[in-house]
C-alpha positions in Angstrom: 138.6 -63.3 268.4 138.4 -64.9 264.7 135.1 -64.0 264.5 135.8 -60.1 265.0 138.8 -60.0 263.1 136.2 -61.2 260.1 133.8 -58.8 260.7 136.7 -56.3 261.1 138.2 -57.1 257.5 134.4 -57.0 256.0 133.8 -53.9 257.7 136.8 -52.5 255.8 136.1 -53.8 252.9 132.8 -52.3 252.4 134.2 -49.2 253.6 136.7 -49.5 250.7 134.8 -50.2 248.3 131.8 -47.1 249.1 135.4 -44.8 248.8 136.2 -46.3 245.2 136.6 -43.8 242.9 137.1 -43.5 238.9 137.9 -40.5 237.1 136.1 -39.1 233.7 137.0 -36.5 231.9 134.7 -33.4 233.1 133.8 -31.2 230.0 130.9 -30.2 227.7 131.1 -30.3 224.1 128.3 -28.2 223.0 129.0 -29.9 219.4 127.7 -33.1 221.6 125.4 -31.6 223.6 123.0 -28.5 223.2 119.7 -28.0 225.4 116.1 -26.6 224.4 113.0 -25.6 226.5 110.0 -27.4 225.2 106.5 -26.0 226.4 104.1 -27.8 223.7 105.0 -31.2 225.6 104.9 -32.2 229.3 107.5 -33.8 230.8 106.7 -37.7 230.3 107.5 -38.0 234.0 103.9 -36.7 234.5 102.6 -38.7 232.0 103.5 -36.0 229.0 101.3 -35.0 226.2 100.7 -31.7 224.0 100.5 -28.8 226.6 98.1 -27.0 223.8 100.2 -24.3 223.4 103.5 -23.0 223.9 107.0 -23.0 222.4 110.9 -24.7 221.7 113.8 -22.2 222.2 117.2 -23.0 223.2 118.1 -22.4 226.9 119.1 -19.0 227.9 119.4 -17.4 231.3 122.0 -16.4 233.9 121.8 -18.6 236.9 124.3 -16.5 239.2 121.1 -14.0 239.5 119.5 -16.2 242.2 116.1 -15.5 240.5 116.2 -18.7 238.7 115.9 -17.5 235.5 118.9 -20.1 234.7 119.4 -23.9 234.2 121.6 -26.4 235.8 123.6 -29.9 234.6 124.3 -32.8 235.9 125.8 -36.2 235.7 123.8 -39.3 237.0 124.7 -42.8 237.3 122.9 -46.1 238.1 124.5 -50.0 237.9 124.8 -51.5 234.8 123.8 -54.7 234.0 125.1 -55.4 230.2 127.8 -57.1 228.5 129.3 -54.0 227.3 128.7 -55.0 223.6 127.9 -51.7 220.8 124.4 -52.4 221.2 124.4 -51.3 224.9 122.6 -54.6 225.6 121.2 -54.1 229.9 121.9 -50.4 229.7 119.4 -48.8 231.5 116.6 -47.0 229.9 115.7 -43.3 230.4 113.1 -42.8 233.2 109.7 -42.0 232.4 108.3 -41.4 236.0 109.5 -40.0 238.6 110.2 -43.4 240.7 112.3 -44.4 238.2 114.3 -41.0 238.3 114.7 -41.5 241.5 116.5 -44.5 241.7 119.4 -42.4 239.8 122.1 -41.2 241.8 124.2 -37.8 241.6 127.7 -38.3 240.5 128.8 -34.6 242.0 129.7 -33.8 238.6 127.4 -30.5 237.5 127.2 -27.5 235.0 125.2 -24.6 234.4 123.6 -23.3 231.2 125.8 -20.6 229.1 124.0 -17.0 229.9 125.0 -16.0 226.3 124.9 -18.4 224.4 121.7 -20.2 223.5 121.6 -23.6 224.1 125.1 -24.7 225.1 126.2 -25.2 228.7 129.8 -25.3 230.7 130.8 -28.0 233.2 131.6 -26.5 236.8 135.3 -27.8 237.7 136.2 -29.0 234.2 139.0 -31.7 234.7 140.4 -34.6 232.8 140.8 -36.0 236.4 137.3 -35.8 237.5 136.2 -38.4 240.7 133.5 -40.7 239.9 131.8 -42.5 242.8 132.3 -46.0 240.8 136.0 -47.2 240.1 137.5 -48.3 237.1 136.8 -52.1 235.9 133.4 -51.5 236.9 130.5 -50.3 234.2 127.8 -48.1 235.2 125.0 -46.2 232.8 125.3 -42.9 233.0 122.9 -39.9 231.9 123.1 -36.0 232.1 119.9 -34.1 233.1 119.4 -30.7 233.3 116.5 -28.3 234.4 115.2 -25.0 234.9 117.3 -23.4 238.5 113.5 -22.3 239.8 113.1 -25.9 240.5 116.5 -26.5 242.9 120.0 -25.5 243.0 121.2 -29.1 243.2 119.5 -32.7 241.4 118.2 -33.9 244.9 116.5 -30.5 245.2 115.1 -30.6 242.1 113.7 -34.3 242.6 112.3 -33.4 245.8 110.0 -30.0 244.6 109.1 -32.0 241.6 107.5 -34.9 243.8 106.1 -32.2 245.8 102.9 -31.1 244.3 102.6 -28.0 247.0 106.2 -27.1 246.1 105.3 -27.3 242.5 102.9 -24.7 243.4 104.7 -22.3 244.8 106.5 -21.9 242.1 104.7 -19.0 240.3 106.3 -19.7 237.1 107.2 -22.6 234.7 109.7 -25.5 235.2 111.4 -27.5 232.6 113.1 -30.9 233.3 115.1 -33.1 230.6 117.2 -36.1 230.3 119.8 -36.9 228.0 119.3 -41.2 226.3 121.5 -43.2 228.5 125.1 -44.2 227.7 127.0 -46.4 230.1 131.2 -45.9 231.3 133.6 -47.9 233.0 136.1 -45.2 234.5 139.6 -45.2 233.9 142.0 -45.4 237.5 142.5 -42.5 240.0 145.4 -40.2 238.9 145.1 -41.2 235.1 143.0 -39.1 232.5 139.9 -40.0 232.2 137.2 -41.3 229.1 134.9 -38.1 227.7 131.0 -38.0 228.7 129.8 -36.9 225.7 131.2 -37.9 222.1 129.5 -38.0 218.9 130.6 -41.0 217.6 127.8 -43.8 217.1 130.2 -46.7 218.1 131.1 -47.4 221.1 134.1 -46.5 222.8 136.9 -48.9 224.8 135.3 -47.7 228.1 131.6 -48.1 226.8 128.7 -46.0 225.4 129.3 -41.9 225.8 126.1 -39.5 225.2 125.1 -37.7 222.2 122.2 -35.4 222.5 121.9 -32.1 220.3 118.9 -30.3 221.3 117.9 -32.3 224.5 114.5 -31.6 225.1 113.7 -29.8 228.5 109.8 -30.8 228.4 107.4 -28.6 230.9 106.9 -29.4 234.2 103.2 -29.2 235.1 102.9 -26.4 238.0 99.3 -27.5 239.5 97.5 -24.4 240.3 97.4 -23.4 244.6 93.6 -23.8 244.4 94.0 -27.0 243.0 96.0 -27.8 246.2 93.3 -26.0 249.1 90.6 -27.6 247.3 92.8 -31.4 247.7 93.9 -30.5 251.2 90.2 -29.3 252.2 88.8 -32.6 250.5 91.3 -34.8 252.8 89.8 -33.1 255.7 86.1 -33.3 255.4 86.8 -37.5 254.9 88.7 -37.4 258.0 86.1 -34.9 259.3 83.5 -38.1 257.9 85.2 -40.6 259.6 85.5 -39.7 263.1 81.5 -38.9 263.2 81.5 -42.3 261.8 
């Protein structure tokens, strides 16, 4: 009977603490944050380098067309290992492949480009209340990435055709990804206000490091050619073709 009424109270207790929540406040600043397609460079989660060619221009599009001409926002967040101090000492860095992406989560918090307005963006449900997925006294690094709508409507759709070289493909036009540098936040209590995401200020603030990032560089996603992929998925078959002669 003890033993259960253990497990019981664990049980609850992890249950409680997946449910913890913060809040943040849910806005964009466009005086903090501005966003620019960049097709000279490919995305350094490809290994990035010149493209040869191409252009920067601010973002501009209207993503309620459906025809992903558009781009999307959103907040990510990973533990934090630091001591909190100005120098952001354990934050954690920005990814550079797509593993390391990955192993970013999606705080539900998202924005869309501004159709008119080049290079500025609008959070979706702006509130000074906004739920976070991590409660307040803990510290997690945060970062905002945003990319072009044709590659997903949501971050785990985007992740997913971007790992997808066949997906990639089918694209029939370019991608762009981009990351914000990382900042890190310990969330204030449910029901109370909560800290900004972005700010301008170079020092920290009482609940940690916000983002600053004017012209955040949406770098071109490389969209391998379909012949590319026959030629790969032919080659795969002749060796297993190979082996079972063998």
């Amino acid at each position: 009977m003890k033993k259960l009424v253990l497990t019981t109270l664990a049980a609850l207790a992890v249950a409680g603490s997946a449910m913890a929540q913060g809040t943040v406040t849910w806005s964009i600043n466009n005086f903090d944050y501005t966003a620019q397609t960049n097709s000279t460079q490919y995305s350094p989660l490809f290994g990035g380098g010149p493209t040869g060619s191409g252009a920067i221009g601010n973002t501009l599009g209207n993503t309620t067309l459906g025809n992903g001409s558009g781009f999307y926002v959103e907040l990510l967040y990973q533990a934090y290992s630091g001591n909190g101090g100005a120098s952001g000492s354990g934050n954690v860095a920005q990814p550079s492949t797509l593993s390391q992406l990955a192993g970013w989560s999606d705080s539900g918090l998202g924005g869309t480009n501004s159709p008119t307005s080049a290079g500025k963006a609008a959070a979706v449900a702006s509130n000074v209340q906004a739920p976070v997925p991590w409660a307040n006294g803990t510290t997690d690094s945060i970062m905002v990435v945003e990319w072009s709508a044709n590659l997903g409507t949501t971050f785990a759709n985007a992740l997913a055709t971007m790992e997808s070289p066949s997906a990639l493909a089918a694209l029939g036009s370019s991608a762009f990804f981009g990351e914000t540098p990382t900042g890190y936040l310990n969330p204030n209590a449910s029901g109370v206000n909560g800290p900004t995401i972005f700010n301008n200020s170079a020092a920290n603030t009482a609940n940690g490091i916000e983002i600053f990032s004017l012209n955040t560089q949406l770098y071109l996603v490389p969209v391998p050619e379909p012949s590319t992929i026959a030629m790969a998925a032919f080659g795969g078959l002749s060796l297993l073709a190979l082996r079972r002669k063998k």
